[in-house]
C-alpha angles and dihedrals in degrees: 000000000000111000110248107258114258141214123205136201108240085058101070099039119111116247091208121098112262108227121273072232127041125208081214137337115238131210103218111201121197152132105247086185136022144183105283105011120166132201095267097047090040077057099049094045089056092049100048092045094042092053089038091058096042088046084055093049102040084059097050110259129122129211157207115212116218100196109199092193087096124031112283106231086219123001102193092064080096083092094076090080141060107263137343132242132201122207125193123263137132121000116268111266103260085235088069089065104019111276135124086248082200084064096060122097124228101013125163142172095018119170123160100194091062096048094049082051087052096057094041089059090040099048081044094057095046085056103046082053091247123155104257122201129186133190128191100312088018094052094054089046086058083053102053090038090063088042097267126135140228139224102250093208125357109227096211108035100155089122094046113046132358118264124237117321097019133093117285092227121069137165106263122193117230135197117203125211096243107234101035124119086245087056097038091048084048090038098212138067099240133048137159113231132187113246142173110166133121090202139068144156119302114166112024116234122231120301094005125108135181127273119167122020129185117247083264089058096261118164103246099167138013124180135179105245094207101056137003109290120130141175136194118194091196124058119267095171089055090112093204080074131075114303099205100059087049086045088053093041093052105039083055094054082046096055089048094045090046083047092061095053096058091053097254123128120265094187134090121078149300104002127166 
């Protein structure tokens, strides 16, 4: 029987310098390892969270990994920094929003125990008033957390992830709701993202509405108007996309989250 394939933490850490000074100081929640990986998602994993934490460094933040791959000793200790977020993975196991997750097709990667860790540090952040930001796994987390559900397997996903024998990433084309926070941190209506899931967003939890859809009706994006709180369902931290729109993104969740260290607020609606 072939080994799971295995990521280690050593290979995602930035080898710059994080400032004497940071602009904020993030708490990075993922899985670095899941149930079934194989070498090529062990390799995407790597990449995405590699580009997501020197992202974080080249525009001045620090921060602290909680990895879910093992059992947090306290999940809401998120709340020590700044602002949480939240990076892909495994599917969310179908008990967390009401599905037989033995009944969905195509899943990978479940573990309930992560994802449970996962609420409890979303549900934490929320509470202690911190920017929270989601993409793909992390943005349907922040779903289920406020009592939303997921498609457990979407039927036509030509426009969201390549078929067999193809690779798993493609470019997907995404309409923003103008107006939104999403649309006002991108600064534009329309952007190409790079995605690979099967799954998305199906009933919104509470508080939450829909920013950005694929051309299918997907839901892309999905964000809290009444404080910052935002989710992608593509992957913007995927660095064979484009640079700029994970530079905007990302500069936006750091000036919330450097907000809320000052003590400001980092809530309300559409903001550049």
């Amino acid at each position: 029987m072939t080994a799971e394939a295995v990521v280690r933490l050593a290979d995602v850490l930035p080898t710059r310098a994080v400032h004497c000074e940071p602009v904020a100081h993030v708490a990075v929640l993922v899985s670095l390892n899941f149930p079934e990986m194989t070498d090529q998602t062990a390799q995407l994993v790597t990449r995405f969270t590699r580009t997501a934490l020197e992202t974080l460094v080249d525009l001045g933040a620090s921060f602290e990994l909680f990895d879910t791959s093992q059992p947090l000793p306290d999940a809401a200790r998120v709340t020590s920094c700044d602002g949480l977020l939240l990076l892909g993975g495994g599917d969310v196991d179908g008990r967390m929003y009401g599905v037989d997750h033995e009944d969905v097709p195509n899943s990978y990667g479940v573990d309930i125990r992560a994802d449970e860790d996962g609420i409890t540090a979303i549900r934490a952040a929320e509470a202690d008033g911190l920017p929270v930001l989601g993409i793909c796994r992390g943005s349907q987390l922040i779903n289920v957390a406020r009592g939303g559900t997921i498609i457990p397997d979407i039927d036509d996903y030509g426009l969201h992830r390549g078929g067999p024998g193809e690779p798993m990433f493609l470019d997907e084309e995404i309409v923003l709701v103008p107006g939104s926070r999403l649309a006002g941190l991108l600064g534009t209506e329309h952007v190409v993202g790079r995605s690979g899931h099967h799954q998305a967003v199906a009933a919104l939890g509470d508080g939450l509405v829909v920013v950005a859809r694929a051309h299918d009706g997907i839901v892309e994006g999905l964000e809290d108007p009444e404080r910052w709180l935002v989710g992608v369902q593509w992957h913007p931290e995927d660095d064979d996309g484009p640079a700029a729109d994970r530079v905007r993104l990302f500069s936006g969740f750091l000036a919330a989250c450097a907000a809320a260290r000052a003590g400001s607020p980092a809530s309300g609606g559409a903001a550049t």
